[in-house]
C-alpha positions as CSV (number, residue, x, y, z in Angstrom):
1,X,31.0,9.5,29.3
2,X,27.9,8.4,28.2
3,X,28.0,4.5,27.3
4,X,27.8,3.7,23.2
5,X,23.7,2.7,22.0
6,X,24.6,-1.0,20.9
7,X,22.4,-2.0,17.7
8,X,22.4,-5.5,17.5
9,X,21.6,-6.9,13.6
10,X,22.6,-4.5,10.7
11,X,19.8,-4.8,8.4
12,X,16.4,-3.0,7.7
13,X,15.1,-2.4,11.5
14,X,18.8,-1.9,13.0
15,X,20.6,-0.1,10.3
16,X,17.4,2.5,10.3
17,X,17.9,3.3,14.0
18,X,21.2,3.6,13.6
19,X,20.8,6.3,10.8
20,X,18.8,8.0,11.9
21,X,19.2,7.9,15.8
22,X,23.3,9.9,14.3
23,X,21.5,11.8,12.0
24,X,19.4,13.8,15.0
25,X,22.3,13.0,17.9
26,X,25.6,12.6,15.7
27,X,27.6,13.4,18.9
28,X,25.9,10.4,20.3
29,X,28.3,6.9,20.0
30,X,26.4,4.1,17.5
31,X,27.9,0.6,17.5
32,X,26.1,-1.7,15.0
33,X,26.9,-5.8,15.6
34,X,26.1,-7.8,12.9
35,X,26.7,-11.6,12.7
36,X,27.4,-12.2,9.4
37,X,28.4,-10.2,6.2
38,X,25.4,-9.0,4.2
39,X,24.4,-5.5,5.9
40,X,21.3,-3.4,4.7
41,X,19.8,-5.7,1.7
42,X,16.8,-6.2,-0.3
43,X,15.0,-9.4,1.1
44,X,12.0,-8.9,-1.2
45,X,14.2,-8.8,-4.2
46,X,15.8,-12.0,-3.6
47,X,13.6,-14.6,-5.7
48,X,13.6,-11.6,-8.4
49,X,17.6,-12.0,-8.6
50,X,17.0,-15.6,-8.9
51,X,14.9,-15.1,-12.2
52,X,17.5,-12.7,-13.2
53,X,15.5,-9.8,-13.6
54,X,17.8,-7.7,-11.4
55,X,21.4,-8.2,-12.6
56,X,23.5,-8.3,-9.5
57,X,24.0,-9.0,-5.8
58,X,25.1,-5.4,-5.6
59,X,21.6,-3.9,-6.7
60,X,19.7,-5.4,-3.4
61,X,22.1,-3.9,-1.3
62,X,21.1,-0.4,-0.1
63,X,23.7,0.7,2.3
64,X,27.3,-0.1,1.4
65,X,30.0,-0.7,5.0
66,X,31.6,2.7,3.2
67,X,28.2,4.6,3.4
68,X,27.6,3.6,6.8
69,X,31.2,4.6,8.2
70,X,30.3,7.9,6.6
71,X,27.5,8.2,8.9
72,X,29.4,7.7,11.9
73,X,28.2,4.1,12.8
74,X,30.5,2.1,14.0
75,X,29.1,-1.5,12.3
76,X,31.3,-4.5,13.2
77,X,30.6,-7.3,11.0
78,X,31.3,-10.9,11.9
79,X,30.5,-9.8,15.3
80,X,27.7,-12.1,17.1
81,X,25.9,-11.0,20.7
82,X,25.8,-13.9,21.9
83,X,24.3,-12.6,25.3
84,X,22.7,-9.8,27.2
85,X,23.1,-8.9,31.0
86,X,20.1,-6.1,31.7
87,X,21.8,-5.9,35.0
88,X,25.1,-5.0,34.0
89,X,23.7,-2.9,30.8
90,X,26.4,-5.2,28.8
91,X,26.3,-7.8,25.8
92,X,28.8,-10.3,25.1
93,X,30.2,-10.6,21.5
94,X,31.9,-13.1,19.5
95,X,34.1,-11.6,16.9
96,X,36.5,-12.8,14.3
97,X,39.1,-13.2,17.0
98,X,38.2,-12.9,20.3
99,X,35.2,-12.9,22.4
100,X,34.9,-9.2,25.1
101,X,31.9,-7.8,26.4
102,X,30.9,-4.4,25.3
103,X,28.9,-1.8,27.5
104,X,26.1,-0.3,26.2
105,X,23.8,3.0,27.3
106,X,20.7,1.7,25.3
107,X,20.2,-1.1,23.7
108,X,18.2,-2.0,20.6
109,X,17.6,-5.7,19.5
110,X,16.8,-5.8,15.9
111,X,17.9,-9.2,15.2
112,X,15.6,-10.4,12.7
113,X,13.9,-13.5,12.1
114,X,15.1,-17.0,10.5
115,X,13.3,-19.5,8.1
116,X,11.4,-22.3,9.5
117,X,12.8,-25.4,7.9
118,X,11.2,-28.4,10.5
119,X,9.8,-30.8,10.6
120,X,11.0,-31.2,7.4
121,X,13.9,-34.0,7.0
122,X,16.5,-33.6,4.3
123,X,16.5,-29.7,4.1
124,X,20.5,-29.7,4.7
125,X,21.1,-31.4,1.4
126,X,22.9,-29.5,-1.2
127,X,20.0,-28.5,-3.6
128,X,18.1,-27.3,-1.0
129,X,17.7,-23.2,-0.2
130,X,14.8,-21.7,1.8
131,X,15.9,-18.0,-0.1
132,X,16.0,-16.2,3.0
133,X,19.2,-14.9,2.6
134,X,21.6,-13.3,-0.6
135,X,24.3,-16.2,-0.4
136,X,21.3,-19.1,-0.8
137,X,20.1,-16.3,-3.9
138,X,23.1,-16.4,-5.3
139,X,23.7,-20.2,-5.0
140,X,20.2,-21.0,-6.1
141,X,21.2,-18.8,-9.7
142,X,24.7,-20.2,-9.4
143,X,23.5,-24.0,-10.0
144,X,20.9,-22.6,-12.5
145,X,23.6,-21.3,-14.7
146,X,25.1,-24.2,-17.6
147,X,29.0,-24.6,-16.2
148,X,29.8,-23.4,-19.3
149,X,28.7,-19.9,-19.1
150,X,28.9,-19.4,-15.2
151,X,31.6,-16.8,-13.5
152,X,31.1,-16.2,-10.2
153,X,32.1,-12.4,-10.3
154,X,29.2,-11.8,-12.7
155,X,26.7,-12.3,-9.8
156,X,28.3,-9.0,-7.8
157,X,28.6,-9.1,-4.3
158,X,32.6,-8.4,-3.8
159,X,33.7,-10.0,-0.4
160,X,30.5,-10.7,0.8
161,X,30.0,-13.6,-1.1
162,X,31.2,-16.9,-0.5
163,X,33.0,-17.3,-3.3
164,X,34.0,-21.3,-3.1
165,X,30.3,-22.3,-2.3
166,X,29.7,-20.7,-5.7
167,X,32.1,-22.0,-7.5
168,X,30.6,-25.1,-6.2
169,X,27.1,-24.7,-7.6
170,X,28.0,-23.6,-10.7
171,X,30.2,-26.3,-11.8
172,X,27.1,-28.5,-11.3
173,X,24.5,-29.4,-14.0
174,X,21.2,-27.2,-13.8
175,X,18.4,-28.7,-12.3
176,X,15.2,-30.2,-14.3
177,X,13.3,-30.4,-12.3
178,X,12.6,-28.6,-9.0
179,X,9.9,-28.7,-5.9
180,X,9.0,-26.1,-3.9
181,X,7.7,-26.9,-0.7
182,X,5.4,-23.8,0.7
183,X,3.3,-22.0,-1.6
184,X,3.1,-18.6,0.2
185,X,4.9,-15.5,-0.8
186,X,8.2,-17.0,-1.4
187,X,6.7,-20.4,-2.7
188,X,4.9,-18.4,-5.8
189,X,7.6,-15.7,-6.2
190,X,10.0,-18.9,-6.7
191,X,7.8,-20.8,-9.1
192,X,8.1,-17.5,-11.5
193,X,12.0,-17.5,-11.1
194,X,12.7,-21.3,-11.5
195,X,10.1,-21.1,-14.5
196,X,12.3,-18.3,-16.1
197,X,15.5,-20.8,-16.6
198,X,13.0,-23.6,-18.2
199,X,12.5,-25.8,-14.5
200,X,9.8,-28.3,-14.4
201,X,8.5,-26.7,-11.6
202,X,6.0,-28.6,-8.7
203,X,4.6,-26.2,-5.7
204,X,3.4,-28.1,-2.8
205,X,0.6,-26.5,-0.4
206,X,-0.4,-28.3,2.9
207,X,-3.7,-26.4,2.5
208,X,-6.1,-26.4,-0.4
209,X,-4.9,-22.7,-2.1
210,X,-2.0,-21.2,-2.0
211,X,-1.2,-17.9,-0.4
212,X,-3.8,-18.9,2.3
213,X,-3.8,-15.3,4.2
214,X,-5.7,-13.5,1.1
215,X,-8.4,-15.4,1.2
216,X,-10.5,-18.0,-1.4
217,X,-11.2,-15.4,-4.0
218,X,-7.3,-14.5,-4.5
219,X,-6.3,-18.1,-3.7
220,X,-8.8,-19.4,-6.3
221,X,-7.2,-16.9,-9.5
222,X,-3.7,-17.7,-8.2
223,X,-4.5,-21.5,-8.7
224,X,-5.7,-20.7,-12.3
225,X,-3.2,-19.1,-13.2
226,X,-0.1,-20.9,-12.4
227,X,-1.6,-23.8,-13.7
228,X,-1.6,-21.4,-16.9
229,X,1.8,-20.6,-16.6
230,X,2.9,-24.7,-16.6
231,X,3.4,-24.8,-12.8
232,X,2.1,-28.4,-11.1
233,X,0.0,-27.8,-8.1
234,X,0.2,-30.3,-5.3
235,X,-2.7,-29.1,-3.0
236,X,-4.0,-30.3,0.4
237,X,0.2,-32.3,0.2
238,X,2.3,-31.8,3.0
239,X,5.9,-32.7,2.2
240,X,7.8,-34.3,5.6
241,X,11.2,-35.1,4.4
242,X,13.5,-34.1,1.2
243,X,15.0,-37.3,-0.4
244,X,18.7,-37.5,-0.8
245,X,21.4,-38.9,-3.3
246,X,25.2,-38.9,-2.2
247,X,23.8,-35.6,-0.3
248,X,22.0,-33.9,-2.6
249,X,18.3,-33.3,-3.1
250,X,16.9,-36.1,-5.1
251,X,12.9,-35.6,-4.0
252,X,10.5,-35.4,-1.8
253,X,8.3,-37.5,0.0
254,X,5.1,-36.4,1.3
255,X,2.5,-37.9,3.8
256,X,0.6,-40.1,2.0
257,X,3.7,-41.8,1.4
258,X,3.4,-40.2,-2.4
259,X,7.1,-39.1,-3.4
260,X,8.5,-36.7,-6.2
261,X,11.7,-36.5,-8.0
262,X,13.5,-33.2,-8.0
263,X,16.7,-31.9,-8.2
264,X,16.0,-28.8,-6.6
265,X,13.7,-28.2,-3.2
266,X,12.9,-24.7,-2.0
267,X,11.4,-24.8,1.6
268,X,9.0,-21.4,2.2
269,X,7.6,-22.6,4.7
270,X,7.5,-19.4,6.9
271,X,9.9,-17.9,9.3
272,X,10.4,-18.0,13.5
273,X,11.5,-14.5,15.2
274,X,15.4,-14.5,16.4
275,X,15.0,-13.7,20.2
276,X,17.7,-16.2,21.7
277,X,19.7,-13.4,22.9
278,X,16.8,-12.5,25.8
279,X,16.1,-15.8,26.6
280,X,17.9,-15.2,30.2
281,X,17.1,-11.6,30.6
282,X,13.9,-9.8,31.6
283,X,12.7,-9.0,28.5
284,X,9.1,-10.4,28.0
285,X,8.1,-12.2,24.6
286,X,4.4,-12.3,23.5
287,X,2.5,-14.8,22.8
288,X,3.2,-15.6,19.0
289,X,7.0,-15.5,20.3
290,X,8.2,-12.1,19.4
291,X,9.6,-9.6,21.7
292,X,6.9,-7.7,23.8
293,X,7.2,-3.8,23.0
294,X,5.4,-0.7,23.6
295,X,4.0,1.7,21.2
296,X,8.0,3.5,21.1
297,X,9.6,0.4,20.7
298,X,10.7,-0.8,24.4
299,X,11.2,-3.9,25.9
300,X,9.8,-4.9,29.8
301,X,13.7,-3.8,30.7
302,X,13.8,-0.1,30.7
303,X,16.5,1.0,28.1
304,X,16.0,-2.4,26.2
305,X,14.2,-1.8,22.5
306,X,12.8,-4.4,20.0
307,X,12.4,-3.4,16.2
308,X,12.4,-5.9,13.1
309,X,10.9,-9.2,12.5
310,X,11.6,-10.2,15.6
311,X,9.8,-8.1,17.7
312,X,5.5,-7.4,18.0
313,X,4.2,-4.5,16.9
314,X,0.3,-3.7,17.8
315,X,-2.5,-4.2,15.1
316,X,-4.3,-1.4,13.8
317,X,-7.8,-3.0,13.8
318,X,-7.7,-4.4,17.2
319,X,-5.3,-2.3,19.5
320,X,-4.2,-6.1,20.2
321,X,0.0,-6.8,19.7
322,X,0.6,-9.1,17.1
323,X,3.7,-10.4,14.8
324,X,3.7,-9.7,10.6
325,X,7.1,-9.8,9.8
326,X,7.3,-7.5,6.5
327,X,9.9,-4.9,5.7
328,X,8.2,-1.3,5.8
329,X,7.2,-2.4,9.2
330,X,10.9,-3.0,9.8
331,X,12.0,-0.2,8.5
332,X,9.1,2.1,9.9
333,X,10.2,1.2,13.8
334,X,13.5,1.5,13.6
335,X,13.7,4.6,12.4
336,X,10.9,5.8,15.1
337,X,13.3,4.1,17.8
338,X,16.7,6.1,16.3
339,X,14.3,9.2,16.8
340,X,12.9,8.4,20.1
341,X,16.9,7.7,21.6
342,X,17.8,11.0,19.9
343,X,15.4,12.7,22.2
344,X,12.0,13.4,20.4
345,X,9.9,10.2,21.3
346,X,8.2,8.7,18.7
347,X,5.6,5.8,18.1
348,X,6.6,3.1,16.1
349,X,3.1,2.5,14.2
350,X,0.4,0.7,14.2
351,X,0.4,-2.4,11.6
352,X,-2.6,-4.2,9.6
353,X,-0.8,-7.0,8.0
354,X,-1.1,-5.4,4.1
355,X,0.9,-7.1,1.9
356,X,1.2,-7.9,-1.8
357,X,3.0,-10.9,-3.7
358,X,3.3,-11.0,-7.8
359,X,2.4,-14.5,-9.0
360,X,3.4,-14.1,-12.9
361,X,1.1,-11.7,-14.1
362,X,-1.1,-11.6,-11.5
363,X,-0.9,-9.2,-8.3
364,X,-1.9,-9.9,-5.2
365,X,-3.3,-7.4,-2.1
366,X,-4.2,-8.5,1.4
367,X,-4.5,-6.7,4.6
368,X,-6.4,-6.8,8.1
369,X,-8.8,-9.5,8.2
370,X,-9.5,-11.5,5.8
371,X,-10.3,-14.4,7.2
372,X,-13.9,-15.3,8.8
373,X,-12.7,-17.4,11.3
374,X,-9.9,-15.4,12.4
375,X,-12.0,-12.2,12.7
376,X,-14.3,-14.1,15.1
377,X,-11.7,-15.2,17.4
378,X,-10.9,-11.0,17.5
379,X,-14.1,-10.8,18.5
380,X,-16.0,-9.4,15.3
381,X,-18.9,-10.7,13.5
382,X,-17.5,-10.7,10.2
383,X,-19.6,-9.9,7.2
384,X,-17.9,-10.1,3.6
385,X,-18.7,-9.6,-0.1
386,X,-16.4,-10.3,-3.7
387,X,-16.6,-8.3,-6.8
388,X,-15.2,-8.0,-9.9
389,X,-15.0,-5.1,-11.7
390,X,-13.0,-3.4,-14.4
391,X,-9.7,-1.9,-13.6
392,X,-10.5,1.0,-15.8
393,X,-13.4,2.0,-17.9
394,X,-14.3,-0.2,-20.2
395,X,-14.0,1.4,-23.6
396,X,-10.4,2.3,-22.7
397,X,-7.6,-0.1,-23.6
398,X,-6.4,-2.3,-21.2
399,X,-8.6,-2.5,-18.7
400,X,-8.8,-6.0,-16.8
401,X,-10.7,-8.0,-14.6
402,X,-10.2,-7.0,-10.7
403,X,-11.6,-9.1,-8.2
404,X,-11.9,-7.3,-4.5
405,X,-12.9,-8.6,-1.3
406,X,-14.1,-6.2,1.4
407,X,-14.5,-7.5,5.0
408,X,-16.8,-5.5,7.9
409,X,-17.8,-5.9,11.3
410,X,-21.3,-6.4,10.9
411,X,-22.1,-4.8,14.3
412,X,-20.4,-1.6,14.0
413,X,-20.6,-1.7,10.3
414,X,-16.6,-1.5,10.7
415,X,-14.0,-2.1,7.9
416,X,-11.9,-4.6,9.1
417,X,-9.7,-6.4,6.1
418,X,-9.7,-6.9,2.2
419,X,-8.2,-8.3,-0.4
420,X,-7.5,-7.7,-4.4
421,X,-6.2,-9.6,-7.2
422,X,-5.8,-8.8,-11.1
423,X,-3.4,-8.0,-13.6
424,X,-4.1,-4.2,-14.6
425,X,-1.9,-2.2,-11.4
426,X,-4.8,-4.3,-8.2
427,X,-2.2,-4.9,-5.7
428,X,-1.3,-1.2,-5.1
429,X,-5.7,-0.3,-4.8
430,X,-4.8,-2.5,-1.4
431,X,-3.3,0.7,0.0
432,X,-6.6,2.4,-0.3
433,X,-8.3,-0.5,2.0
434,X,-5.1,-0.3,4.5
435,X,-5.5,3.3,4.7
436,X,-8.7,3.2,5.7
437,X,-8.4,0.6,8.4
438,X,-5.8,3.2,9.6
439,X,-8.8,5.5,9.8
440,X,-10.9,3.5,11.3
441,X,-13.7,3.7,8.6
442,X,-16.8,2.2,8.5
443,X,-17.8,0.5,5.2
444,X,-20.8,3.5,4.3
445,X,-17.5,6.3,4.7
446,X,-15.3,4.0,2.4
447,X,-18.4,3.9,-0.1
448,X,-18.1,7.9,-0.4
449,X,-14.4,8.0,-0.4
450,X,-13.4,10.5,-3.2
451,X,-11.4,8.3,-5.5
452,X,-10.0,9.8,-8.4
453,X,-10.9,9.0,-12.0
454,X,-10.0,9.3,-15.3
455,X,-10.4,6.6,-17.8
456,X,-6.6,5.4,-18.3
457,X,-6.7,4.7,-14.5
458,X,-9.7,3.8,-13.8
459,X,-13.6,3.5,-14.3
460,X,-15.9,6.2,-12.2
461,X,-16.6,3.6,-9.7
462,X,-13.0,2.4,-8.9
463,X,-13.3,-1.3,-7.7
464,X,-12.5,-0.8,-4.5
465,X,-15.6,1.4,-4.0
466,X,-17.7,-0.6,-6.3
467,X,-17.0,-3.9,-3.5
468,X,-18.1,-1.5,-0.8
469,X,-21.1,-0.1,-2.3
470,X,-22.0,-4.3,-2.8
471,X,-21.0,-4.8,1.4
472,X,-22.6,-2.2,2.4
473,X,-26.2,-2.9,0.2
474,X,-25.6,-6.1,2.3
475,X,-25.0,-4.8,5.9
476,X,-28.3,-2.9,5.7
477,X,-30.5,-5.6,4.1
């Protein structure tokens, strides 16, 4: 008999392999491990449960245990691989009772990645969450909630939850005043939620804009506005070390030697790929520290495939691997690895880095390159131009400023990268720039791209086309 394909991590990239890897091969064993209790859940949603804008643990989760049993997965929660022997074709697992080693026919690491909390001192102190996870969510709204008013079934989650740890934060006094240490997606995602329940809230950036990979023009509005909204910008600080009281967060203390007082720290200062598990096998990692794959999905170590956050995936504008942990790309590979072990191989994509963040009102669009310098070290000669434009014609109501930013090789005359920000539906025009790094465009084909128009949606020269139109005037001058 054919041994089981072991999935280890039961989230976006493992829990898609496994469903669809029994959907095409259901006589084919699956045996999902998953360390801890949360399975198949909503990491994006996370700081928007904190605000309270969605009501419950429950609505982040998308597969329940009961929907994946009826799928024919076999998911073991509580169940850490602590080990893998490629020789063997084996892993070792540590469950809630005994330790065995399990066989395995394929195997298919999809293990995630973990937030980066050094070199700063103090982030074990109660008070302090990096929200990359639904029990530091729900702790985070837990202590935001008066005592008073505060049951710990309202927040959902049935026996996933840690139940006493929330019990814990919500007898405690909400915090005034709170500092978040990071200002990328989760540091301005955060400032909206804390700012919901009245926080004084103070958003450190070791750089001088926040959300650094979307370049100066987005960077620049983002600034504006949350200094709009009442947020405190410390930029160009780098915080080393949360300050304590009796063990919980009582500041933080920065460089300079220039200190805060806060009641509340959230670190966002990025994350780090889980690959531990390889560390004495075969399997190669890459050189920002992910899990080398090819275009299916395999590892070095035939029969071994990578999928997730912490594995590489290979970048659209360059052909070159590189690591953007984001969740379609997740998603996207594990499902083309479930097809590929059910018999129809399948490529796992291409990626361009396209993202978007919501700071308050104002939405956010990156992808490819976007910054000068980094396009030069890919070996481009970057060429760029920023617009603003209207999101829709102007004598229709409620059209807004939209700023775009259009990047090109100026050798090949290339698209390589963009970025948009405005309040009027700009983050979703970035899938119009992604798309056509997909395509491999140059900036003249996006220019006579057939847009649609109408005036509720947007003017006859969309922005996006407006920006290249402006890059490519430049190119040829």
């Amino acid at each position: 008999m054919t041994d089981p394909v072991v999935i280890v991590g039961g989230d976006a990239a493992g829990l898609s392999a496994a469903s669809k890897l029994s959907r095409d091969d259901p006589d084919r064993e699956v045996i999902v491990f998953e360390r801890g209790r949360w399975v198949s859940y909503a990491h994006c949603g996370e700081p928007y449960f904190v605000k309270g804008e969605v009501d419950t643990l429950d609505d982040l989760l998308s597969l329940s245990p009961a929907e994946i049993d009826e799928r024919g997965i076999d998911l073991r929660r509580e169940h850490e691989v602590v080990s893998v022997d490629t020789e063997t074709r084996t892993v070792t697992v540590e469950g809630p009772d005994s330790a065995f080693d399990q066989p395995y026919g394929e195997l298919v690491v999809a293990t995630g990645a973990r937030a980066r909390t050094a070199p700063i001192a103090g982030s074990e102190l109660t008070g302090a969450f990096t929200i990359h996870g639904l029990d530091s969510a729900a702790a985070v709204r837990a202590l935001l909630t008066q005592p008073a008013e505060f049951a710990v079934d309202d927040l959902g989650g049935g026996d996933y939850v840690d139940k006493a740890e929330l019990k814990r934060y919500g007898a405690m006094e909400p915090p005034e005043t709170a500092a978040i240490v990071g200002g990328g997606y989760v540091g301005v995602e955060m400032a909206e939620a804390l700012d919901a329940w009245d926080v004084d809230v103070h958003l450190f950036q070791r750089s001088a804009l926040p959300v650094p990979t979307f370049g100066e023009a987005v960077g620049e509005t983002v600034v504006d506005h949350l200094r709009e909204r009442g947020v405190d910008l410390h930029l160009g600080a780098e915080v080393d070390e949360l300050l304590g009281e009796d063990g919980r967060v009582a500041g933080v203390r920065c460089g300079d030697g220039s200190t805060l007082d806060a009641d509340l720290a959230v670190v966002g200062v990025g994350v780090v790929p889980n690959v531990e598990i390889v560390d004495d096998t075969p399997v190669e990692l890459g050189e920002m520290g992910a899990i080398a794959v090819d275009e299916y999905g395999e590892t070095a170590v035939e029969g071994v495939y990578a999928a997730g956050d912490c594995a590489e995936d290979r970048h659209v504008v360059t052909g070159e691997p590189t690591w953007v942990p984001l969740g379609l790309t997740a998603n996207r590979a594990g499902r083309a690895i479930g097809q590929t072990l059910a018999g129809t191989p399948t490529e796992t994509g291409g990626i361009a880095g396209t993202a978007v963040v919501k700071a308050f009102d104002e939405e956010c669009g990156r992808t490819g390159f976007v910054d000068a310098d980094e396009a030069r070290e890919a070996g481009f000669d970057p060429i760029s131009r920023t617009i603003t434009a209207g999101s829709r014609s102007g004598y229709y109501p409620g059209s807004e400023e939209t700023t775009v930013t259009l990047v090109a090789d100026r050798d090949s005359e290339r698209l390589i990268g963009g970025s948009i920000v405005g309040t009027d539906r700009a983050a979703v025009r970035i899938d119009t720039v992604a798309t056509a790094l997909e395509g491999g465009l140059t900036i003249d084909e996006v220019e006579r791209l057939d847009l649609a128009y109408a005036p509720p949606f947007s003017p006859v020269w969309d922005p996006v086309l407006v920006a290249a139109k402006v890059l490519n005037g430049a190119i040829e001058n």
